[in-house]
Backbone as CSV, one residue per row, in Angstrom:
resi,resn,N_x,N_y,N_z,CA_x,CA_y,CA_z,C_x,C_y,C_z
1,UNK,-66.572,86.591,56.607,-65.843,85.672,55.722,-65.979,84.248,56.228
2,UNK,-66.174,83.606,55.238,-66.157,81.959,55.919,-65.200,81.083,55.482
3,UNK,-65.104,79.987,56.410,-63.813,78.982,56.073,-63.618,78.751,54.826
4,UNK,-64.425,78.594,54.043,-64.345,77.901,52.235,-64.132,79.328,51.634
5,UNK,-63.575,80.633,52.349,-62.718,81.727,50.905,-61.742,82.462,51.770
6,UNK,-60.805,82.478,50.918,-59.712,83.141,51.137,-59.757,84.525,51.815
7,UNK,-58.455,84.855,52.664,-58.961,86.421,52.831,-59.449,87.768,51.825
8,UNK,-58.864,87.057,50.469,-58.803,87.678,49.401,-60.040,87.846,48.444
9,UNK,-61.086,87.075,49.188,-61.406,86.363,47.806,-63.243,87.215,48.240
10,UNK,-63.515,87.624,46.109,-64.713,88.576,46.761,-65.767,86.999,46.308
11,UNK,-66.586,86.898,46.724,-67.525,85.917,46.754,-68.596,86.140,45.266
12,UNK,-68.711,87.542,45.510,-70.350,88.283,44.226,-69.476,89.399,43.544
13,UNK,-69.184,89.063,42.331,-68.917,90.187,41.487,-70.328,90.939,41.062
14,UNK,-70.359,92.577,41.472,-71.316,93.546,41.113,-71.089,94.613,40.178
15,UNK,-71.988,94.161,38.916,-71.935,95.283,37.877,-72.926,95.964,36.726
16,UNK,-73.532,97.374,36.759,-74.408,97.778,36.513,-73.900,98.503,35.311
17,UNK,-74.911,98.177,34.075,-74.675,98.764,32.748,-75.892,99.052,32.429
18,UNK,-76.404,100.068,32.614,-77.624,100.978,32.249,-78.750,100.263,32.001
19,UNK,-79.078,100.082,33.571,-80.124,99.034,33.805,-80.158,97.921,34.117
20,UNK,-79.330,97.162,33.523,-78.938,95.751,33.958,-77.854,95.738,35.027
21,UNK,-78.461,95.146,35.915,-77.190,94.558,37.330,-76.662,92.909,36.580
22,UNK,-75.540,92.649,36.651,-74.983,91.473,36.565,-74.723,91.231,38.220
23,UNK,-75.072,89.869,39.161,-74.435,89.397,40.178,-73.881,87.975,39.216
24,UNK,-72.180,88.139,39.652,-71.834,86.677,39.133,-71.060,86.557,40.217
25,UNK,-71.582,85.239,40.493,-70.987,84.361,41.890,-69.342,84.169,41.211
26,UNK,-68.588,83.831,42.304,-67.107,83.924,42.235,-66.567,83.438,42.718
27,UNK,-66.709,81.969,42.679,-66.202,80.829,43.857,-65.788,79.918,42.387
28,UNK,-65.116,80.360,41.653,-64.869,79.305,40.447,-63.985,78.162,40.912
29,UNK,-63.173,78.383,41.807,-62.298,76.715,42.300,-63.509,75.889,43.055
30,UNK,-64.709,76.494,43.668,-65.416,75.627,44.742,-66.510,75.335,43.444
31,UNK,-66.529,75.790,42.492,-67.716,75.278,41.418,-69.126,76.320,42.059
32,UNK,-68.575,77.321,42.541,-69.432,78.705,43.037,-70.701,77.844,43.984
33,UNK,-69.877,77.234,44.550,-71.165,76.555,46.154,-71.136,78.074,47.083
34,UNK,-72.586,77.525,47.398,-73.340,79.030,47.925,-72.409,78.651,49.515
35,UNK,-71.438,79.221,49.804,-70.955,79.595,51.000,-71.893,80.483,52.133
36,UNK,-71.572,80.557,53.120,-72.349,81.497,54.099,-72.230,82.845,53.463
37,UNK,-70.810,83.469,53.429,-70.552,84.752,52.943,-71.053,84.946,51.503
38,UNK,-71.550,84.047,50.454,-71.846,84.193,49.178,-73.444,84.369,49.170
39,UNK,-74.054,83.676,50.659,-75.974,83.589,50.816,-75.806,85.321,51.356
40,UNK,-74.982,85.929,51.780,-74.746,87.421,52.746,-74.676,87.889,51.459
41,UNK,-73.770,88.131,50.902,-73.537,88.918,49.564,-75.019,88.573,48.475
42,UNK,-75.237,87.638,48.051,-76.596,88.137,47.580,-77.766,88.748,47.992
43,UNK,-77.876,88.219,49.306,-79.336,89.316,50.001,-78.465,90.831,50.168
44,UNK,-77.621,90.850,50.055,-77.197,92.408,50.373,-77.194,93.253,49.008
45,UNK,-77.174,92.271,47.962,-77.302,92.812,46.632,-78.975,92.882,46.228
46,UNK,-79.060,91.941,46.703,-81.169,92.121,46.483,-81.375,92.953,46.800
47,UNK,-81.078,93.467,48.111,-81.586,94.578,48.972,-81.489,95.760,48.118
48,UNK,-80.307,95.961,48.110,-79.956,97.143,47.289,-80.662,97.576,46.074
49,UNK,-80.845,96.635,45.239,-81.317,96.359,43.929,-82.932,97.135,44.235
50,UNK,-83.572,96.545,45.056,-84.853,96.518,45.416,-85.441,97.910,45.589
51,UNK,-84.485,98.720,46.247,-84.810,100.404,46.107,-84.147,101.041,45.757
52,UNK,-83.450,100.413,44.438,-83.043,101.222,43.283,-84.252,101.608,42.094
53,UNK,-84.453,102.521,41.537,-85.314,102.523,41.173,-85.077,102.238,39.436
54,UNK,-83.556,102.682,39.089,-82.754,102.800,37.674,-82.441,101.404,37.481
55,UNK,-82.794,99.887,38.336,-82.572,99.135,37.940,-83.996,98.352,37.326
56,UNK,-83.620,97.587,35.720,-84.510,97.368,35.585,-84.626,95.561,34.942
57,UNK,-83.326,95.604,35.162,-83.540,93.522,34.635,-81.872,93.386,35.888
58,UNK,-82.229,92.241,36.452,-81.075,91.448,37.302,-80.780,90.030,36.154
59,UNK,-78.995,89.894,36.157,-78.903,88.792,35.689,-77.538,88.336,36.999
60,UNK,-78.232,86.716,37.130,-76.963,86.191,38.060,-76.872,85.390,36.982
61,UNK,-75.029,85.335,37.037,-74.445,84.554,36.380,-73.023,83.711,37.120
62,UNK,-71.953,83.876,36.511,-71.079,83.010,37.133,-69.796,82.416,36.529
63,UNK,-68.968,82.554,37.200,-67.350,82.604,37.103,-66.913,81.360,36.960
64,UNK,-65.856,80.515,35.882,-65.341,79.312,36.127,-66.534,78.594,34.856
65,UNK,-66.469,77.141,35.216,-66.835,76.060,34.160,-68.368,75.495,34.731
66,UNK,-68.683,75.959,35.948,-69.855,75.609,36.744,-70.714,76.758,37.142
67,UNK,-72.160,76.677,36.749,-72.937,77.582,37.602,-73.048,77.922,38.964
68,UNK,-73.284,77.167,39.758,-73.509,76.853,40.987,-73.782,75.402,41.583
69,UNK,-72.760,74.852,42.389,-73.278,73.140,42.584,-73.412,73.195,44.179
70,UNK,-74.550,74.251,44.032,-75.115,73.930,45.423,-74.829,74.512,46.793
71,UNK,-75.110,73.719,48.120,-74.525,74.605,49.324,-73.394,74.214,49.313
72,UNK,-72.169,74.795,50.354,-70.878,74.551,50.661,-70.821,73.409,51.910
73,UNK,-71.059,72.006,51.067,-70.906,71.458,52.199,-69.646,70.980,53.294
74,UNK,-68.944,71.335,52.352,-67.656,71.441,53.144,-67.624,72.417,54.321
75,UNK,-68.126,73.724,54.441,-68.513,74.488,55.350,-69.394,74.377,56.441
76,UNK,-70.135,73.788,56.057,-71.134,73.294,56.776,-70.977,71.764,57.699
77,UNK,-70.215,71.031,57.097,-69.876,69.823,57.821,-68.923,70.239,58.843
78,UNK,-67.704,71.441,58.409,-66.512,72.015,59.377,-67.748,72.196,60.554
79,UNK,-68.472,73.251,60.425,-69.541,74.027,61.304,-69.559,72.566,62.241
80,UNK,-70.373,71.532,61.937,-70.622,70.519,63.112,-72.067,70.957,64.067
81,UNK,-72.891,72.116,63.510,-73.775,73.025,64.346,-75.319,72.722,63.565
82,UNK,-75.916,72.585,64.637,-77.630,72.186,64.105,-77.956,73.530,63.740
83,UNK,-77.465,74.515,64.455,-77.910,76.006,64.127,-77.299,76.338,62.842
84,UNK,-76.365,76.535,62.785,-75.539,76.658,61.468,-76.069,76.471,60.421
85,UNK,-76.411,74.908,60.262,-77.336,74.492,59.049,-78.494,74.842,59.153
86,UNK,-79.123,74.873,59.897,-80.511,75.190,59.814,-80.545,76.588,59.650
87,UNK,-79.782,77.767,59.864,-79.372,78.935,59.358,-79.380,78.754,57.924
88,UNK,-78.526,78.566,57.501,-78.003,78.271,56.287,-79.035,77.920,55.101
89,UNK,-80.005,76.974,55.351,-80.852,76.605,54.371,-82.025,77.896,54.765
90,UNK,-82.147,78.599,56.056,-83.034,79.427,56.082,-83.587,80.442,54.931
91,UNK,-81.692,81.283,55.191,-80.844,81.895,54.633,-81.607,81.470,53.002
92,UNK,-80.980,80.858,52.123,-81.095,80.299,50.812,-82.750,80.546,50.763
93,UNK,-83.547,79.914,51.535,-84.689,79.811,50.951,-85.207,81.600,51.033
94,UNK,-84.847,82.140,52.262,-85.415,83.858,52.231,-84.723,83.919,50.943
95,UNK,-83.407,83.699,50.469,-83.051,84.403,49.368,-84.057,84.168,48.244
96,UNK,-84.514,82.757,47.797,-85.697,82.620,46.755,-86.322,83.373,47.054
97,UNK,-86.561,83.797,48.161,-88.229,84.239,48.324,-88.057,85.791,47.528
98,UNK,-86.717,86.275,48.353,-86.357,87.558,48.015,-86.306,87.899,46.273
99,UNK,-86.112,86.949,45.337,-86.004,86.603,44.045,-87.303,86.944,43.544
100,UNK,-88.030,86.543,44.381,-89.384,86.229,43.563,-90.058,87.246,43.773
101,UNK,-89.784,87.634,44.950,-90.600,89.488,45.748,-90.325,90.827,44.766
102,UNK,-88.455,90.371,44.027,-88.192,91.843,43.557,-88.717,92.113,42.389
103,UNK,-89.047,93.298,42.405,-89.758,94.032,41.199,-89.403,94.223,40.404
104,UNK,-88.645,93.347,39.643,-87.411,93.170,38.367,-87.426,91.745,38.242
105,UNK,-87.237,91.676,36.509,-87.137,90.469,35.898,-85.541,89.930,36.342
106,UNK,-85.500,88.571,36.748,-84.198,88.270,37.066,-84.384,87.100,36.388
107,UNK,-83.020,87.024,35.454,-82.721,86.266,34.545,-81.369,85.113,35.002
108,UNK,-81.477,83.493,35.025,-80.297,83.369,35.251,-79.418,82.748,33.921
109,UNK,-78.120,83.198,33.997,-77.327,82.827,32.909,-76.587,81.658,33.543
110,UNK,-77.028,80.179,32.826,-76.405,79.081,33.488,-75.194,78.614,31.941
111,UNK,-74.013,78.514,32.748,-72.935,78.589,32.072,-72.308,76.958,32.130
112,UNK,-72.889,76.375,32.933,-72.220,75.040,32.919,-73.562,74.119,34.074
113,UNK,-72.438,73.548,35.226,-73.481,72.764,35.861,-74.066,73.127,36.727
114,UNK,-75.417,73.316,37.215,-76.394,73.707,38.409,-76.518,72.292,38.932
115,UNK,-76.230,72.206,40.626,-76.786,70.583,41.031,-77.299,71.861,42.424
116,UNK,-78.356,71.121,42.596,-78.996,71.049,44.498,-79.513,72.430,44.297
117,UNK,-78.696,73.156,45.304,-79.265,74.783,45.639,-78.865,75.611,44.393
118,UNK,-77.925,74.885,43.573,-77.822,75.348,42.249,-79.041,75.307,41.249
119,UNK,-79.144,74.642,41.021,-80.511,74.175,40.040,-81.820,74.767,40.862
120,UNK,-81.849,74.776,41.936,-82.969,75.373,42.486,-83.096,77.063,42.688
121,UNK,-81.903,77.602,42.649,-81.692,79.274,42.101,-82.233,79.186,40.507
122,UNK,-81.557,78.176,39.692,-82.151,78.431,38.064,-83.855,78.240,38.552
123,UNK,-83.942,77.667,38.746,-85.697,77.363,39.184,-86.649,78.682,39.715
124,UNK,-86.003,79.202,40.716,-86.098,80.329,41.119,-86.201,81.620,40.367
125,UNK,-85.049,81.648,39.628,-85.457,82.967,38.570,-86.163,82.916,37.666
126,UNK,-86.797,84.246,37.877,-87.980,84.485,36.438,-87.610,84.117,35.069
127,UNK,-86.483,84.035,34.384,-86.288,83.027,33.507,-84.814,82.111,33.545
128,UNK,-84.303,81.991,32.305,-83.037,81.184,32.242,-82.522,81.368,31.229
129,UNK,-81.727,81.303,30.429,-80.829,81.167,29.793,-79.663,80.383,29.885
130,UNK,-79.501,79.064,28.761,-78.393,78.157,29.123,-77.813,77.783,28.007
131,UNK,-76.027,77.697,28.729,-75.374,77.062,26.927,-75.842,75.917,27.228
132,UNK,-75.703,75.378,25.726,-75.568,73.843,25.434,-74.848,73.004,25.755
133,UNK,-73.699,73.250,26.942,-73.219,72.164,27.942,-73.458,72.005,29.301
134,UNK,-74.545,73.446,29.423,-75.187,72.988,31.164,-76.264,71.891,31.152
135,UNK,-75.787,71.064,32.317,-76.500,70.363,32.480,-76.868,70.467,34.562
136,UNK,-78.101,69.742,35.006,-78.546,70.121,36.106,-78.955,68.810,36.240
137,UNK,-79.112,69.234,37.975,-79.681,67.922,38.683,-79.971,68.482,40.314
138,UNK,-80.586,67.860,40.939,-80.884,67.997,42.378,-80.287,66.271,42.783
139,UNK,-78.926,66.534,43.097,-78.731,65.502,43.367,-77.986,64.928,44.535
140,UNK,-79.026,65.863,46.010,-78.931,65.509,47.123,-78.918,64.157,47.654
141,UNK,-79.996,63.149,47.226,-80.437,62.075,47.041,-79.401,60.627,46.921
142,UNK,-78.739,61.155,46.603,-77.089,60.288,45.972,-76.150,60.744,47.535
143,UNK,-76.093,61.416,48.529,-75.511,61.741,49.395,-76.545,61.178,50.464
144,UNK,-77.344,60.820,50.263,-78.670,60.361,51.697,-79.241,62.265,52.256
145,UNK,-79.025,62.832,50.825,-79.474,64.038,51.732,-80.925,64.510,50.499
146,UNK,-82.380,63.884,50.793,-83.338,64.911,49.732,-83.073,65.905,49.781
147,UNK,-83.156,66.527,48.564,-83.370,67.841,48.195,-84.846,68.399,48.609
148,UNK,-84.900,69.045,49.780,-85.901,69.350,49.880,-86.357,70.758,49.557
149,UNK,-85.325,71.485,49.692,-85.528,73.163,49.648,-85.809,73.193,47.484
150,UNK,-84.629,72.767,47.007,-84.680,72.551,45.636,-85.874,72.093,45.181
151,UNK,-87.142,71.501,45.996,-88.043,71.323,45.327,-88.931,72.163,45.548
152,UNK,-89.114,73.036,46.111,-90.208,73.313,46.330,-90.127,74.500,44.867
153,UNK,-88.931,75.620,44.403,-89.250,76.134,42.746,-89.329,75.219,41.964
154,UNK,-88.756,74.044,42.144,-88.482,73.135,40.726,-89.677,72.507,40.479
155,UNK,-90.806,71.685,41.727,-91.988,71.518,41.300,-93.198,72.475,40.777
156,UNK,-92.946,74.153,41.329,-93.064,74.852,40.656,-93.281,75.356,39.400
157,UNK,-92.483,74.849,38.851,-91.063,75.012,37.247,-91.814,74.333,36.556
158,UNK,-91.219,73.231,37.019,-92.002,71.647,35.875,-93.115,70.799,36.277
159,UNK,-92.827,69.824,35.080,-94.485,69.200,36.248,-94.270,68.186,37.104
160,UNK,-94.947,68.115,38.171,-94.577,67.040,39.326,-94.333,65.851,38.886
161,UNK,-94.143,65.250,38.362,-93.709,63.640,37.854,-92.058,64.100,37.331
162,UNK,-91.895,64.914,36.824,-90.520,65.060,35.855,-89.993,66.221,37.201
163,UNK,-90.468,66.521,38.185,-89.410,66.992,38.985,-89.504,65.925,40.399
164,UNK,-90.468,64.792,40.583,-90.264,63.695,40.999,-88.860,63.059,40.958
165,UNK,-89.247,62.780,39.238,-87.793,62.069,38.800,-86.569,62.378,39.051
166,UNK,-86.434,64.168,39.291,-84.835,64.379,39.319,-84.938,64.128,40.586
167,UNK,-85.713,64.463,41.751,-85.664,64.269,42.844,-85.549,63.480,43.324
168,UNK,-85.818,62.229,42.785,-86.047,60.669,43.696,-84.855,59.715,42.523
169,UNK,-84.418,60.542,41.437,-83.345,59.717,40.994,-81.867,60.660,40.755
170,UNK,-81.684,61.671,41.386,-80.879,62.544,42.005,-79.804,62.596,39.934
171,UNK,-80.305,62.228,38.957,-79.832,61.885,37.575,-79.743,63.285,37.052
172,UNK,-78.823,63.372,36.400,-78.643,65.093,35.534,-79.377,64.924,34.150
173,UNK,-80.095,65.865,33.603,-80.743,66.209,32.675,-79.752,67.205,32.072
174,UNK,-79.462,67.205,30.781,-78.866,68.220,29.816,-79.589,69.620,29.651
175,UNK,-79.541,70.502,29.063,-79.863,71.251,28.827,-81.063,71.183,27.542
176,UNK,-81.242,69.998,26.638,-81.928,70.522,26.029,-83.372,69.389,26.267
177,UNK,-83.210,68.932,27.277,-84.059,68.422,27.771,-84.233,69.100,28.885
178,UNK,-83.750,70.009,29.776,-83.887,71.127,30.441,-85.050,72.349,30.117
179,UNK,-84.831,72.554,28.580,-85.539,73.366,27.752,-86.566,72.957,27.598
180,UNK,-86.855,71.586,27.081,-87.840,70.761,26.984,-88.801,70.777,28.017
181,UNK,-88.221,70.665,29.308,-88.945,70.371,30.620,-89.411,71.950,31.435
182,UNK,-89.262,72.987,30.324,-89.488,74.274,30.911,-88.654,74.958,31.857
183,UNK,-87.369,73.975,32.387,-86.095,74.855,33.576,-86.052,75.787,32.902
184,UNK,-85.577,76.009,31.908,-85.064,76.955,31.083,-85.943,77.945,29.755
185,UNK,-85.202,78.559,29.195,-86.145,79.509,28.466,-85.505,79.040,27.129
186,UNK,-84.022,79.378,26.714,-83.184,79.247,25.653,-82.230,78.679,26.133
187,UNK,-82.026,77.907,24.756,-80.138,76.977,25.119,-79.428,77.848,23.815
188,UNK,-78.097,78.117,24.144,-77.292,78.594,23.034,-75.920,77.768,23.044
189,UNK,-74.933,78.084,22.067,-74.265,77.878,22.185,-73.206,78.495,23.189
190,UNK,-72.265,78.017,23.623,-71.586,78.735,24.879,-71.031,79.759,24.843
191,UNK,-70.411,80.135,23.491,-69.951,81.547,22.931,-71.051,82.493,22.988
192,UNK,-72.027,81.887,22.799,-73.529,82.678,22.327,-74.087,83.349,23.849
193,UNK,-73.357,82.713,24.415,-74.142,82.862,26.387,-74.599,84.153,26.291
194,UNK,-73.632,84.938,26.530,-73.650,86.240,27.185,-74.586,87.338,26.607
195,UNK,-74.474,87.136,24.752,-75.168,88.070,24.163,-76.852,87.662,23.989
196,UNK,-76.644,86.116,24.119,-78.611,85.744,24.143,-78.784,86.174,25.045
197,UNK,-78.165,86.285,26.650,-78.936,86.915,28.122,-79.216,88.475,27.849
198,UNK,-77.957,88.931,27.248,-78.045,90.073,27.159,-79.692,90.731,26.085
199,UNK,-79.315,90.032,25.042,-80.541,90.025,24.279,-82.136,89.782,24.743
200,UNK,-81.751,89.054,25.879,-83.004,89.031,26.608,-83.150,89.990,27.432
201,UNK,-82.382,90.421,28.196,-82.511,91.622,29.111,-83.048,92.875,28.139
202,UNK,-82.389,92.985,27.166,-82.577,94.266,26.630,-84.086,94.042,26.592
203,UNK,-84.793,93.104,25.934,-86.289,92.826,25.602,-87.140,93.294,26.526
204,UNK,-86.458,92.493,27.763,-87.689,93.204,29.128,-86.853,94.663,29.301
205,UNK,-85.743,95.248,29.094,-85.929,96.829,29.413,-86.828,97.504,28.719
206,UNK,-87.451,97.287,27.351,-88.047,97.789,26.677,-89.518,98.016,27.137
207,UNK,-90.229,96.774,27.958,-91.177,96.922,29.269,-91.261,97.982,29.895
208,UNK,-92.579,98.058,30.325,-92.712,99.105,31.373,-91.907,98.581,32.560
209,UNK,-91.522,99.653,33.398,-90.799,98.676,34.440,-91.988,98.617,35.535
210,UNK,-93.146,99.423,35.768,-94.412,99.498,36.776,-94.969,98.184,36.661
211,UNK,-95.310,97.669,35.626,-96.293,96.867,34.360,-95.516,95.444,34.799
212,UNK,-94.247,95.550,34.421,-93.675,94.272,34.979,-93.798,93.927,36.405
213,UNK,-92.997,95.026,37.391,-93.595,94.336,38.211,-94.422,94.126,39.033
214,UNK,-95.775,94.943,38.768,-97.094,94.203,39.111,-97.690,93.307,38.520
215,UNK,-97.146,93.188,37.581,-97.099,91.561,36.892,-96.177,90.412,36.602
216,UNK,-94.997,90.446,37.410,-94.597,89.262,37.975,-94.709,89.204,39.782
217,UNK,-95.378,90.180,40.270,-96.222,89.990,42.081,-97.134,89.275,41.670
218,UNK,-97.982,89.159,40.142,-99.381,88.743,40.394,-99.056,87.206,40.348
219,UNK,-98.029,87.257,39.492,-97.506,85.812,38.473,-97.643,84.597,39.639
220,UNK,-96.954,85.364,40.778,-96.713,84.469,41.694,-97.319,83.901,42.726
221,UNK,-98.160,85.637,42.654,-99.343,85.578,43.839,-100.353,84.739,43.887
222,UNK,-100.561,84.775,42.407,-101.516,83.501,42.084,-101.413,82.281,41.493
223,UNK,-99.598,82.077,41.383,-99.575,80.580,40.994,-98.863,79.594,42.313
224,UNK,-98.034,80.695,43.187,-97.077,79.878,44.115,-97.878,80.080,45.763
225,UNK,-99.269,80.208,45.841,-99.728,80.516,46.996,-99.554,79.461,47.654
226,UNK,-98.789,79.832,48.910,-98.492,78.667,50.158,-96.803,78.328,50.294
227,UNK,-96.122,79.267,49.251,-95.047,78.835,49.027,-94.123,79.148,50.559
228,UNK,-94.378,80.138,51.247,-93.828,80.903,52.415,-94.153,79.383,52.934
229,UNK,-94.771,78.714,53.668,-95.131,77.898,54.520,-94.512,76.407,53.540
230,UNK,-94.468,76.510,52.662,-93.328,75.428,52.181,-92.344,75.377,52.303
231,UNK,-91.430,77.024,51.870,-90.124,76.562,52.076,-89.215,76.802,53.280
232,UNK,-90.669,77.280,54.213,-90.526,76.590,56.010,-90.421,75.376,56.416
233,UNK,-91.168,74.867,55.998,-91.345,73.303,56.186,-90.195,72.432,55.399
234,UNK,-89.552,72.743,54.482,-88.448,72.267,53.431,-87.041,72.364,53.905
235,UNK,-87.030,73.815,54.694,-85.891,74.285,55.297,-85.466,73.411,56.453
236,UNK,-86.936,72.991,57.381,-86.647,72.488,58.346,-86.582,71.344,58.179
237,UNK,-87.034,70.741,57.014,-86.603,69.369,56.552,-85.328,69.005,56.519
238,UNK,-85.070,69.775,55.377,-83.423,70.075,55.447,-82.528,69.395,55.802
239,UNK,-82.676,70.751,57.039,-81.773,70.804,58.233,-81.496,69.458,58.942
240,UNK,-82.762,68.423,58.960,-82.987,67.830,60.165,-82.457,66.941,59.412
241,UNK,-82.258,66.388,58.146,-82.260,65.782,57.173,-80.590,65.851,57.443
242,UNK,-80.160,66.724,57.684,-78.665,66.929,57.090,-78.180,66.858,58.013
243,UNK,-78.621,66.324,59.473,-77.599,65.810,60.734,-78.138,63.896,60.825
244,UNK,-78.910,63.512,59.585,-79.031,61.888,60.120,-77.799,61.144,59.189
245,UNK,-77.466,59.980,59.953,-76.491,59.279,59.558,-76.010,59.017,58.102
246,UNK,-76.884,58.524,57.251,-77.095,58.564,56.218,-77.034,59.770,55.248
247,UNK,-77.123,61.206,55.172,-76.452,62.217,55.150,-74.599,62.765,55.319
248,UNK,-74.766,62.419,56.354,-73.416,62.545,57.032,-72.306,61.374,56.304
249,UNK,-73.066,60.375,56.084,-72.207,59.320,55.533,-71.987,59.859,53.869
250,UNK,-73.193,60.147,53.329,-73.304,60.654,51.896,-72.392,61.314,51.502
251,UNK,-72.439,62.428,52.342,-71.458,64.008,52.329,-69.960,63.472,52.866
252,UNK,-69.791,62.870,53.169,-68.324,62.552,54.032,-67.894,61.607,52.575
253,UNK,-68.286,60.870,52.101,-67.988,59.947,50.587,-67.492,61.013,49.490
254,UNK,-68.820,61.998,49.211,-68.560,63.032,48.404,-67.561,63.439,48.549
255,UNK,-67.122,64.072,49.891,-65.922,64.978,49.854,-64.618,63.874,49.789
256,UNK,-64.645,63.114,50.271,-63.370,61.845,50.303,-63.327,61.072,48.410
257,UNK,-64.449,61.907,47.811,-64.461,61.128,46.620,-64.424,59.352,46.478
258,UNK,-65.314,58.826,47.304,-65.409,57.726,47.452,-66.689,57.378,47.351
259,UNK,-67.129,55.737,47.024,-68.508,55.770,47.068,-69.113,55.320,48.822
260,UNK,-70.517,55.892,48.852,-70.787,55.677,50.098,-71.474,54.853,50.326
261,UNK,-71.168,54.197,51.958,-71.602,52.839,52.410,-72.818,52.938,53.136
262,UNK,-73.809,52.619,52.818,-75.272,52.561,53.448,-75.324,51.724,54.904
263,UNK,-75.773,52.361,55.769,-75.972,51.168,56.826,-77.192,50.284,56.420
């Protein structure tokens, strides 16, 4: 359990309806920031997932008015530890990797706002699905902290100039310029969320499940080669990134809700 949840509090709601796994993150007061115990609870759900054999579409989704806005930096600043963080973004990036390895279509249902390690999980999954009030951003950049891990799916995703931009102007894009820019697959309306994901899931159960996934191993094999040694190099960016002054000053504004003073 980590400092940012209660003794009470489950981090990953898990639920399987004949074939489809739902993981919905469950940090709705923190705006579902990937906590330590919330990066544990998803690789423990990948895992599982992975040699199941009756599973055949993953959807992460999510609790509250926000998708995911990112790491817990509140947790991470308590920590005060070079290890910690540099854990931490490790952590996140094996989890992409783990995303992209499993032999199941994983769909994410973005319900509101994705920023940072948020938007870079939508990036991450094999598709998306979003209402028409999520909007996203990687907007480390505004804290003195690049997004470095967030880029390496998002340049991926889109094309390098338009994931430049979110990157180097840390600015939120809507959703239907989201759509536009390929993050996403479908925008619905917000009532509409649940049954367009669902509607999509059902589509790929109808797939072979063999067929799929030796054809989203190939998808990747041959479009994201080098990615292991990127989001090594990203992680350790990071990290190193997220103990310089300018960081620290960023993140300390954020949480004080103040604007921050540049040296």
């Amino acid at each position: 359990m980590d400092a940012g949840n209660s003794p009470s509090e489950t981090v990953l709601l898990i639920s399987q309806s004949d074939g489809v796994v739902m993981l919905t993150l469950n940090r709705p007061t923190k705006f579902n920031a990937l906590s330590l115990a919330a990066l544990y609870a998803l690789h423990a759900a990948l895992d599982s997932i992975r040699d199941d054999d009756t599973t055949r579409v993953v959807v992460i989704a999510a609790n509250g008015t926000a998708f995911c806005a990112g790491h817990d930096l509140k947790e991470m600043r308590a920590a005060n530890d070079q290890a910690f963080v540099t854990n931490m973004f490790r952590l996140c990036s094996d989890l992409m990797l783990k995303i992209a390895r499993l032999p199941v279509p994983v769909i994410a249902e973005v319900n509101g706002m994705a920023t940072a390690a948020g938007c870079q999980l939508v990036a991450q999954c094999d598709l998306a699905v979003a209402a028409d009030h999520a909007k996203f951003a990687v907007s480390g950049i505004n804290l003195g902290l690049f997004c470095a891990t967030p880029a390496v799916p998002l340049s991926r995703t889109i094309s390098r100039k338009r994931a430049a931009e979110m990157l180097m102007t840390g600015d939120f894009i809507d959703a239907t310029t989201a759509l536009d820019w390929g993050l996403v697959n479908r925008v619905v309306a917000a009532d509409a969320l649940r049954a367009e994901t669902l509607k999509l899931a059902q589509t790929l159960k109808a797939k072979p499940r063999a067929a799929l996934a030796l054809g989203k191993a190939l998808l990747y094999r041959q479009m994201e080669a080098g990615i292991e040694a990127a989001y090594a190099d990203a992680s350790d960016t990071i990290a190193c990134n997220f103990t310089q002054a300018e960081a620290q000053e960023g993140i300390a504004a954020f949480l004080e809700k103040r604007k921050p003073v540049w040296e």
